[in-house]
C-alpha positions as CSV (number, residue, x, y, z in Angstrom):
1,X,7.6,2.3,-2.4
2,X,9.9,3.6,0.3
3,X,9.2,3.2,4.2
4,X,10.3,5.7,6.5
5,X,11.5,3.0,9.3
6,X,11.3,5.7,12.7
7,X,13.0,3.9,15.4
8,X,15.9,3.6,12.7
9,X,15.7,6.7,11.2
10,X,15.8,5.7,7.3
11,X,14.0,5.0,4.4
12,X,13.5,1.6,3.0
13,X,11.7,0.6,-0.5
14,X,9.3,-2.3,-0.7
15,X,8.0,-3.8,-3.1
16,X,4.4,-3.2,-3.8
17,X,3.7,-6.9,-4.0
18,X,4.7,-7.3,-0.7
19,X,1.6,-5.7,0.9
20,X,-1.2,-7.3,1.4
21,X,-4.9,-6.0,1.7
22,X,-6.4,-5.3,5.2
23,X,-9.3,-8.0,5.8
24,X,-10.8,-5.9,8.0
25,X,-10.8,-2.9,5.3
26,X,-14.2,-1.5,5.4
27,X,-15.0,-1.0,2.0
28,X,-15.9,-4.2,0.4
29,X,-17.3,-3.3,-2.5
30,X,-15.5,-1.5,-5.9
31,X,-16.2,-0.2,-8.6
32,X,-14.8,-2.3,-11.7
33,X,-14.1,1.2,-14.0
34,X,-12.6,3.0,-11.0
35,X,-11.0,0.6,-9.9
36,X,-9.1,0.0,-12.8
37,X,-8.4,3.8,-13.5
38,X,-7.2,3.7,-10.0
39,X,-4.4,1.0,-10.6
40,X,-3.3,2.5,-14.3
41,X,-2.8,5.6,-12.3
42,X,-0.8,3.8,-9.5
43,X,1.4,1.9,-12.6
44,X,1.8,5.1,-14.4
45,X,2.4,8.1,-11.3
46,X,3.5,5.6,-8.5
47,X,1.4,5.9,-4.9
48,X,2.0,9.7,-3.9
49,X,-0.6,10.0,-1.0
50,X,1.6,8.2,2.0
51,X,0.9,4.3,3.1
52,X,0.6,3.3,6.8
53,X,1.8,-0.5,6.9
54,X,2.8,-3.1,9.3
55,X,5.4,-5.4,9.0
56,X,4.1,-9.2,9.1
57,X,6.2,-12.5,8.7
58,X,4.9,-13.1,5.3
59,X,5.5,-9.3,4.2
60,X,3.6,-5.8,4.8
61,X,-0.4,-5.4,6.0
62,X,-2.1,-2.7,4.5
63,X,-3.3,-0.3,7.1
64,X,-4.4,3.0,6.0
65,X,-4.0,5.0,2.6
């Protein structure tokens, strides 16, 4: 994935694994089959719709997308 870093003007790739889910995501509940179809679309096409993420000490929070 690459981050757009705005106060340095540049892109910067992380690593997918390095982002964690939100706790406070408010969908708790999935749907197994979509789910699934979901993440063999993500390994096959890549994420295209855009991430909003926060750095952390331990990585990247997930916070919208």
């Amino acid at each position: 994935m690459t981050l757009f870093k705005e106060q340095e003007k540049r892109l910067v790739n992380i690593n997918i694994k390095d982002i964690a889910p939100n706790k406070n995501q408010p969908r708790k509940s999935f749907d197994e089959y979509e789910l699934f179809r979901l993440s063999e679309s993500i390994r096959i096409n890549g994420i295209i719709p855009p991430l909003t993420v926060r750095k952390t000490e331990n990585g990247y929070l997930l916070i919208a997308g």
